[in-house]
C-alpha positions as CSV (number, residue, x, y, z in Angstrom):
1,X,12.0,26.7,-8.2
2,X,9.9,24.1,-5.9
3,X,12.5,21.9,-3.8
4,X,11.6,18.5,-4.0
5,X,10.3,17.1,-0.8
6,X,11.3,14.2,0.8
7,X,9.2,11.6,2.9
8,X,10.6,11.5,6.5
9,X,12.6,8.2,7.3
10,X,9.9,7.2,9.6
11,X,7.8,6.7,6.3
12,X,9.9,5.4,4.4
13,X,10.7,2.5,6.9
14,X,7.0,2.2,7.2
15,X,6.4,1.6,3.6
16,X,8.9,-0.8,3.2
17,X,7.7,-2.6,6.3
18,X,4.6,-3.1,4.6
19,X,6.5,-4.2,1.6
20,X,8.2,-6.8,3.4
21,X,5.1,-8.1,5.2
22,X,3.5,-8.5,1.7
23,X,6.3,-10.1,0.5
24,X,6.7,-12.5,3.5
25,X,3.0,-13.6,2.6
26,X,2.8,-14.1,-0.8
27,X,1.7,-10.9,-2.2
28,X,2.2,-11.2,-5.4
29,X,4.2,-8.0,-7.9
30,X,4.3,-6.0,-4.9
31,X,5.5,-2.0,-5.5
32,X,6.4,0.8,-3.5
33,X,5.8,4.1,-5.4
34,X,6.7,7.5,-4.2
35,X,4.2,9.7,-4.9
36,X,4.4,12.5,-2.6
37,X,6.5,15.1,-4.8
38,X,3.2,15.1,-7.2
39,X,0.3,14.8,-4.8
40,X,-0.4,15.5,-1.0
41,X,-2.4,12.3,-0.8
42,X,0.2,10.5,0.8
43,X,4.1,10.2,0.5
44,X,3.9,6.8,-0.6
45,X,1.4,3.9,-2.1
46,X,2.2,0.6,-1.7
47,X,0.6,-1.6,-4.5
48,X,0.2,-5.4,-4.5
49,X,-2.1,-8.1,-5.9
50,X,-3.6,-11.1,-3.8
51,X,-4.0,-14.7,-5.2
52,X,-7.9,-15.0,-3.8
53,X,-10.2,-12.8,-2.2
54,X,-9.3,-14.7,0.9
55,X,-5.8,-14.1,0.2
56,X,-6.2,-10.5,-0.1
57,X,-8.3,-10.4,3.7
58,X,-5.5,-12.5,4.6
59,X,-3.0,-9.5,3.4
60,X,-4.8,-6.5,4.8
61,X,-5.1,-8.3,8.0
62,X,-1.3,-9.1,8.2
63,X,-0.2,-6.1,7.6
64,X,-2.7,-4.5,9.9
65,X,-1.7,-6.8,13.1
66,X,2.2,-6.5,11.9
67,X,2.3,-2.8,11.9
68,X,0.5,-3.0,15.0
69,X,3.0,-5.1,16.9
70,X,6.2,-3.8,15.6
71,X,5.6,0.1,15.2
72,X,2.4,0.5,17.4
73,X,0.5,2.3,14.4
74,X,-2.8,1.8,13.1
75,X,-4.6,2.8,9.7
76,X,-6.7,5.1,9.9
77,X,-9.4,3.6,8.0
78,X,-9.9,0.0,6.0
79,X,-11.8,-0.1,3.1
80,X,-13.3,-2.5,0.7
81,X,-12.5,-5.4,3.4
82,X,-16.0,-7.2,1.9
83,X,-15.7,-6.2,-1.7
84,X,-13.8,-8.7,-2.3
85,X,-11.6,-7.2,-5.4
86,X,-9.6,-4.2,-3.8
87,X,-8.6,-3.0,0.1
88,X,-7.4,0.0,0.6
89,X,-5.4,1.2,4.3
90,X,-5.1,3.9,5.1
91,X,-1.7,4.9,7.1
92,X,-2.0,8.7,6.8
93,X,1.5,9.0,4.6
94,X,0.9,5.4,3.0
95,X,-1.6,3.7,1.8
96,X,-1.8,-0.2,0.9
97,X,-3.4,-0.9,-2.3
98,X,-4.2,-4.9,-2.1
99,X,-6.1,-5.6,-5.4
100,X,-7.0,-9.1,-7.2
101,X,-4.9,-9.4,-10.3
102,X,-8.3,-8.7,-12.6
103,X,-9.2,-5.3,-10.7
104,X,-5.2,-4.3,-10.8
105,X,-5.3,-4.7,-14.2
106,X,-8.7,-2.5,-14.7
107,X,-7.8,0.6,-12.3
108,X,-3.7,0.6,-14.1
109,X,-2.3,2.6,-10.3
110,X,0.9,1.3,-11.1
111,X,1.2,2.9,-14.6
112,X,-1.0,5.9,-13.8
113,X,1.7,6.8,-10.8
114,X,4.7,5.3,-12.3
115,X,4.4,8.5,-14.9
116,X,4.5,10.5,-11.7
117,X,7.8,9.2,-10.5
């Protein structure tokens, strides 16, 4: 029988670090989902919808310049910055989902993962 694995406490802290920068911004239905005992994308996504597409930039760049400052880690990639519906970041063991509501509602992560948990 597989042992479930656990995320380290280092990624656990830096998930809900995201969370709480989200949340001190005005993300809107923001959700931390572990995901690492079905998939070695990452341990955890971090899922939460922006008001505007300036909001969202807005988001992604907070978190990015947050992270920075108070743990001295930086995603390993950014994408969809000028898409303008969804930005993903990329923290190795995390990754930030930051969608518009409309585009949230179309690619369902939170449901499709929540079945996971």
């Amino acid at each position: 029988m597989e042992e479930n694995r656990k995320a380290p406490e280092a990624v656990t802290a830096l998930a809900e670090e995201i969370r709480a920068v989200l949340d001190e911004k005005k993300a809107m239905d923001v959700s931390v989902l572990h995901i690492g005992d079905h998939t070695a994308l990452a341990d955890y996504f971090v899922i939460a919808t922006g008001t505007s597409n300036t909001h969202i930039r807005s988001l992604a760049g907070e978190v990015e310049f947050r992270i920075r400052e108070k743990l001295g880690i930086d995603p390993a990639r950014i994408e969809g910055v000028d898409n303008n519906a969804w930005v993903l970041m990329d923290y190795h063991s995390v990754i930030v989902h930051i969608f518009t509501r409309e585009a949230r509602e179309f690619y369902k992560l939170d449901k499709l993962w929540d079945r996971a948990q």
